[in-house]
ZADO-1210 file (C-alpha; in nm, 4 decimals, padded with zeros to 6 digits):
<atoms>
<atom x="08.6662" y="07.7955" z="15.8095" code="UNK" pos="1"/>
<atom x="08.6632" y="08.1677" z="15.8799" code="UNK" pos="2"/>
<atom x="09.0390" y="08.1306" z="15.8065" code="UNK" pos="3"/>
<atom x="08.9906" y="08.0370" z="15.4584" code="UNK" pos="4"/>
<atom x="08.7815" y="08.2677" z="15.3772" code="UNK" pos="5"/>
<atom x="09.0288" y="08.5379" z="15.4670" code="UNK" pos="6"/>
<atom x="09.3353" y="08.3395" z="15.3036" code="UNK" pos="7"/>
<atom x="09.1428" y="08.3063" z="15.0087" code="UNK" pos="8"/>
<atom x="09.0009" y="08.7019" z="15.0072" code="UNK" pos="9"/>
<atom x="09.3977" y="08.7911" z="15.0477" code="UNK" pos="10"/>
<atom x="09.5072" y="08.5686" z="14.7870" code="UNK" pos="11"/>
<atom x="09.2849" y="08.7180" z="14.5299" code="UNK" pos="12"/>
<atom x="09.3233" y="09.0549" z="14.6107" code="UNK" pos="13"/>
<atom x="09.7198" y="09.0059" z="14.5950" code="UNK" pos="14"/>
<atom x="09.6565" y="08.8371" z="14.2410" code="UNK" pos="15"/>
<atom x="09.4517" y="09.1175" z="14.1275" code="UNK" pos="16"/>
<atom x="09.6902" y="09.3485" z="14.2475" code="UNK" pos="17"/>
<atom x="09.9634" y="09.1911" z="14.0692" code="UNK" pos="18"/>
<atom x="09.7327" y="09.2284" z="13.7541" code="UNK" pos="19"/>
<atom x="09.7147" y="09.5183" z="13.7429" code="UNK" pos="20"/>
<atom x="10.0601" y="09.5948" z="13.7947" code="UNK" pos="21"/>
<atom x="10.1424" y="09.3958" z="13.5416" code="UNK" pos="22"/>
<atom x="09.8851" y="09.5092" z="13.2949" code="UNK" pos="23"/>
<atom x="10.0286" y="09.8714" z="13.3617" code="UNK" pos="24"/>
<atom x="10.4084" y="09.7181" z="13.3101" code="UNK" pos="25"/>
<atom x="10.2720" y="09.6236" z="12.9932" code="UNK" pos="26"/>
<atom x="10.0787" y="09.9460" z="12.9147" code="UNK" pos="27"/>
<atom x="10.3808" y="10.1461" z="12.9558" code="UNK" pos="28"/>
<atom x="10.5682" y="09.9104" z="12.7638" code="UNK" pos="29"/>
<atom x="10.3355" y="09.9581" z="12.4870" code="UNK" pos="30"/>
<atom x="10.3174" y="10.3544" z="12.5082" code="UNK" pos="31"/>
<atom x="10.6798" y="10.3571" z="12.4679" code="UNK" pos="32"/>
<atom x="10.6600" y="10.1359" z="12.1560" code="UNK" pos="33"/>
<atom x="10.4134" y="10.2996" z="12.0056" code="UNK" pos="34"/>
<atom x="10.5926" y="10.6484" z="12.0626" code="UNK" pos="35"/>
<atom x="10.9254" y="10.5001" z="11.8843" code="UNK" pos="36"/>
<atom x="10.6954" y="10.3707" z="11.6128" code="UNK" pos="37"/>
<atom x="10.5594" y="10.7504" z="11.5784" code="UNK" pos="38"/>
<atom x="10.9324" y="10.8721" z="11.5683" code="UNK" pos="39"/>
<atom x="11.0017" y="10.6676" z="11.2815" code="UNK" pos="40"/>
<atom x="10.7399" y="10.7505" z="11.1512" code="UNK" pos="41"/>
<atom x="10.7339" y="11.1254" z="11.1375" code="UNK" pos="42"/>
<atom x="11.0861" y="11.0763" z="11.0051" code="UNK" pos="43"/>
<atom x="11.0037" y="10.8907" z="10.7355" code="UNK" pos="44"/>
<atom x="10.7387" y="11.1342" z="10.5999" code="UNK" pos="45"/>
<atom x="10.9931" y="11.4267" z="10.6819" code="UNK" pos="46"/>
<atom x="11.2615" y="11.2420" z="10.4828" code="UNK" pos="47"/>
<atom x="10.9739" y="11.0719" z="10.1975" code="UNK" pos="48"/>
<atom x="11.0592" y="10.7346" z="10.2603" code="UNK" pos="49"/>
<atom x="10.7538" y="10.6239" z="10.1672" code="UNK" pos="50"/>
<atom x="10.7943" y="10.2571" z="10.2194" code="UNK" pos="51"/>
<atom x="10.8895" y="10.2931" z="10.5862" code="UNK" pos="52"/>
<atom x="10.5473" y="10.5972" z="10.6469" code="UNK" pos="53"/>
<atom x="10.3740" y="10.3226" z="10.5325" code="UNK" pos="54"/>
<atom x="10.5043" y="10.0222" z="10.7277" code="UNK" pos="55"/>
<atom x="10.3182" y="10.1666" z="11.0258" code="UNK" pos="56"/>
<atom x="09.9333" y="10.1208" z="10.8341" code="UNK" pos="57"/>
<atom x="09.7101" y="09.8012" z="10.8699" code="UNK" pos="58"/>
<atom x="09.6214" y="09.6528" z="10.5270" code="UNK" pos="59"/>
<atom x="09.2841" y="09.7350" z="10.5814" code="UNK" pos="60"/>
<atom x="09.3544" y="10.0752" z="10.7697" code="UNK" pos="61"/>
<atom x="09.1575" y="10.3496" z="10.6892" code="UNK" pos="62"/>
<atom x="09.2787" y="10.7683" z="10.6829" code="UNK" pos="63"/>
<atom x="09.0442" y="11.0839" z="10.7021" code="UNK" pos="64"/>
<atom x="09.2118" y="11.3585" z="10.5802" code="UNK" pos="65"/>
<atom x="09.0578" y="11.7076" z="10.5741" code="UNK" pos="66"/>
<atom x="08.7925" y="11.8217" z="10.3480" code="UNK" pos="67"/>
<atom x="08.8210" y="11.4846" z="10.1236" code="UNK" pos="68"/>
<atom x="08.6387" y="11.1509" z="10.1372" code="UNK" pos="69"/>
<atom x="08.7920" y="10.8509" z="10.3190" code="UNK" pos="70"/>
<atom x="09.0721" y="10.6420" z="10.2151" code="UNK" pos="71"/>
<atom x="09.0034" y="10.2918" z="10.2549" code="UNK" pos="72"/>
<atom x="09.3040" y="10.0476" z="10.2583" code="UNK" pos="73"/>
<atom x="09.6872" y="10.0692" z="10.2826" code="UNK" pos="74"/>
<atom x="09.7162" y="10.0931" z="09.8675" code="UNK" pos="75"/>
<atom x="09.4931" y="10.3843" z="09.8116" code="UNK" pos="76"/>
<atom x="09.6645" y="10.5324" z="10.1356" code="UNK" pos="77"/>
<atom x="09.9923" y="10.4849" z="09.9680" code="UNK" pos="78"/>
<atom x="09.8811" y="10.6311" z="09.6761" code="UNK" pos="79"/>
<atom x="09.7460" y="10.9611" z="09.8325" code="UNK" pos="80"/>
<atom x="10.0978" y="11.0007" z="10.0437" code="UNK" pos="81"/>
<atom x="10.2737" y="10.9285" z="09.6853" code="UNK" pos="82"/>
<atom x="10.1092" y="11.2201" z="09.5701" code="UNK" pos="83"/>
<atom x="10.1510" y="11.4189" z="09.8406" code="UNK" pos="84"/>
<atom x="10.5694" y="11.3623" z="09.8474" code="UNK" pos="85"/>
<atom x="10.5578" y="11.5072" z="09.5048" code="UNK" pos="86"/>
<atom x="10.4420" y="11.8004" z="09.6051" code="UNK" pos="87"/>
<atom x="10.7661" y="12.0441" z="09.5420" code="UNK" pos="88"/>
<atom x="10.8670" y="12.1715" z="09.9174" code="UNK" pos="89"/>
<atom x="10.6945" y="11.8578" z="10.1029" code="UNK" pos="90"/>
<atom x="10.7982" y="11.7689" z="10.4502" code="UNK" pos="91"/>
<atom x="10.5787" y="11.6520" z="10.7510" code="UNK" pos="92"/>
<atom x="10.6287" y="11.5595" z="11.1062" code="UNK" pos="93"/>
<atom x="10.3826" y="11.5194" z="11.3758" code="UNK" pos="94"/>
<atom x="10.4403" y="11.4174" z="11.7538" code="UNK" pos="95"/>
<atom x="10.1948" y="11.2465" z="11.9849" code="UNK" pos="96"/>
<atom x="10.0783" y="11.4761" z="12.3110" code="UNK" pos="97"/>
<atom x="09.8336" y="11.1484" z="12.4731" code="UNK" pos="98"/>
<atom x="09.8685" y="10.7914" z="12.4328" code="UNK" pos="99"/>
<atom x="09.5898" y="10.5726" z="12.5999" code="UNK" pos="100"/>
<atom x="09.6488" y="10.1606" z="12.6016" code="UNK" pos="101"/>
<atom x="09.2995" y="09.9674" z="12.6168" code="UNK" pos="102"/>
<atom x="09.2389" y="09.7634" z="12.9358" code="UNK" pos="103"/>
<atom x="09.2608" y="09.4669" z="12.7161" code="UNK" pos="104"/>
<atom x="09.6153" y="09.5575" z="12.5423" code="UNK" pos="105"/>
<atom x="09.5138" y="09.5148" z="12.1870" code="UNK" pos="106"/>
<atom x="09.3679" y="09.8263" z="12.1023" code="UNK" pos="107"/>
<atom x="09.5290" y="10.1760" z="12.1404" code="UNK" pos="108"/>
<atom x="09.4656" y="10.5614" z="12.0661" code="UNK" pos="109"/>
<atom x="09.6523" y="10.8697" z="12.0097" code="UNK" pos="110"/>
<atom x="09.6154" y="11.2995" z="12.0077" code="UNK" pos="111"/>
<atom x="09.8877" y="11.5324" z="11.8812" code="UNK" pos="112"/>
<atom x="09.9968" y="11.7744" z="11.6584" code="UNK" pos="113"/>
<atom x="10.1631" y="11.7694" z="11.3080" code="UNK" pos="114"/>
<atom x="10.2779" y="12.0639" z="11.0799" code="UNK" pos="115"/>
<atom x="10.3377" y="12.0121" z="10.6710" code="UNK" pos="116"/>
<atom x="10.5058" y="12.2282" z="10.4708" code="UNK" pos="117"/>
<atom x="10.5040" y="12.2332" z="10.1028" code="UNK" pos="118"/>
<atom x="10.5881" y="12.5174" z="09.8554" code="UNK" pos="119"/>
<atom x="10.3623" y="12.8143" z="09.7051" code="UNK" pos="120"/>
<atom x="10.3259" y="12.8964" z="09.3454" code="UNK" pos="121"/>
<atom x="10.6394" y="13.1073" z="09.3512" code="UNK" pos="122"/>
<atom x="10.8263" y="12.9255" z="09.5998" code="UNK" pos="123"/>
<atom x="10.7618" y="13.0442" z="09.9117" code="UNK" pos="124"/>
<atom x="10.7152" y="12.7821" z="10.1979" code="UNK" pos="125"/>
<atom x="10.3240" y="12.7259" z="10.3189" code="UNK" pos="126"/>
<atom x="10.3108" y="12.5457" z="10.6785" code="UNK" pos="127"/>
<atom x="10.0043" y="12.3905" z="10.7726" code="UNK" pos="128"/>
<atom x="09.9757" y="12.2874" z="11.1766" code="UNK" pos="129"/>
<atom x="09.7042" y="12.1030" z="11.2868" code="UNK" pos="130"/>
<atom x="09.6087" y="11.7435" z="11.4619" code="UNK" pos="131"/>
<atom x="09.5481" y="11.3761" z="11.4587" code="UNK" pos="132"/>
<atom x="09.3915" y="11.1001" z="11.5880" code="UNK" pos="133"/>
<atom x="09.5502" y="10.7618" z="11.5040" code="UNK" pos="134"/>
<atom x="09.3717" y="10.4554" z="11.6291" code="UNK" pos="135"/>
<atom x="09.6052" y="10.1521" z="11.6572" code="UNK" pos="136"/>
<atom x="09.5559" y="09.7690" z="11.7238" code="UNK" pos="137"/>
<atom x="09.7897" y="09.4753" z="11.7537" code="UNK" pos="138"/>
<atom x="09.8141" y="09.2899" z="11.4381" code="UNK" pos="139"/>
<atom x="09.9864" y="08.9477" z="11.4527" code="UNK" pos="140"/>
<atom x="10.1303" y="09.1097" z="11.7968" code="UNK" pos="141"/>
<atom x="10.2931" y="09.4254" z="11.6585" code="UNK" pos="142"/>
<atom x="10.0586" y="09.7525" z="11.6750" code="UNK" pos="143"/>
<atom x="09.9336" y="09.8887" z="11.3444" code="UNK" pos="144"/>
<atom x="09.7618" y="10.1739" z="11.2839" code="UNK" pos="145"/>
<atom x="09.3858" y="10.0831" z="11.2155" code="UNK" pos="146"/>
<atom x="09.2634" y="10.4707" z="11.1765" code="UNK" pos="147"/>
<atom x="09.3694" y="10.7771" z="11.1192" code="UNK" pos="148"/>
<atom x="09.2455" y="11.1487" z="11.1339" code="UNK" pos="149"/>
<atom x="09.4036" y="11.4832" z="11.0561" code="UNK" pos="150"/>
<atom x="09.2426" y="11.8368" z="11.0589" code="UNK" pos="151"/>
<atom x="09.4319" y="12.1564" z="11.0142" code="UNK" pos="152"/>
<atom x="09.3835" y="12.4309" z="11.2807" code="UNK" pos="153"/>
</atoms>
C-alpha cells in the first residue's frame, strides 16, 4: 500500500513537471509569435500600410492615446491611424522590451518603446519617443491585441 502511495506521488509530480515544461514550451512559443507580430507591425506603420497596422487589433479592441479620450473599436481605431498617416513626415516604429504569457495561454501583455516622427510647420522633422502597453488575447487561436496604451516621455 505504502508503495502506491509513492508510485502515485511520483507519477503526479512527473506529470506536473511535464506541465509545466510544456506550458513554458508553449509560452516561449507564444513570445516569439507575438514579437514577429510586433515586427510586422511596426513596419507597417513605418511604411503606412494601414491595412496590415491594423490586422494586429481585435474588433472590439480598445487604444489610449495621450492626452485624448479612448478609442473604442477597430473602425474608430482605423480612423484615428488614417489620420495620423496623413500627417506630412509620418513614420512610427516601436519595439517590445517585456513580454509576459498568462499561466493560462490566452491572455498576454507587453512594455516598450516607440518613437514617431512627423514634420513641423516648415518642414523640419519632430520625433516623439515614448511607451506602450499592448494587452493581447487569443482570438479564434491567433493573438490580437485587446488594449493598447501609449504616452510620450
Amino acid at each position: 500500500m505504502h508503495h502506491g502511495f509513492i508510485n502515485a506521488i511520483a507519477y503526479l509530480s512527473f506529470a506536473m513537471c511535464f506541465c509545466s515544461i510544456a506550458n513554458g514550451e508553449s509560452h516561449a512559443a507564444d513570445k516569439r509569435m507575438i514579437r514577429e507580430l510586433d515586427a510586422a507591425w511596426s513596419q507597417a506603420l513605418e511604411n503606412k500600410d494601414l491595412d496590415k497596422a491594423m490586422s494586429n487589433y481585435a474588433e472590439d479592441a480598445s487604444f489610449l492615446p495621450p492626452d485624448a479620450s479612448i478609442v473604442r473599436g477597430k473602425e474608430k481605431i482605423r480612423e484615428r491611424f488614417a489620420n495620423r498617416m496623413r500627417a506630412p513626415g509620418y513614420s512610427a516604429s516601436f519595439v517590445p522590451t517585456k513580454i509576459v504569457i498568462s499561466k493560462s495561454g490566452d491572455m498576454a501583455y507587453e512594455v516598450g518603446t516607440f518613437r514617431v516622427m512627423i514634420s513641423g510647420e516648415h518642414g523640419e522633422p519632430i520625433v516623439r519617443l515614448g511607451k506602450h502597453l499592448v494587452v493581447w488575447g487569443k482570438r479564434g487561436g491567433q493573438w490580437k491585441v485587446l488594449a493598447e496604451s501609449i504616452n510620450y516621455d
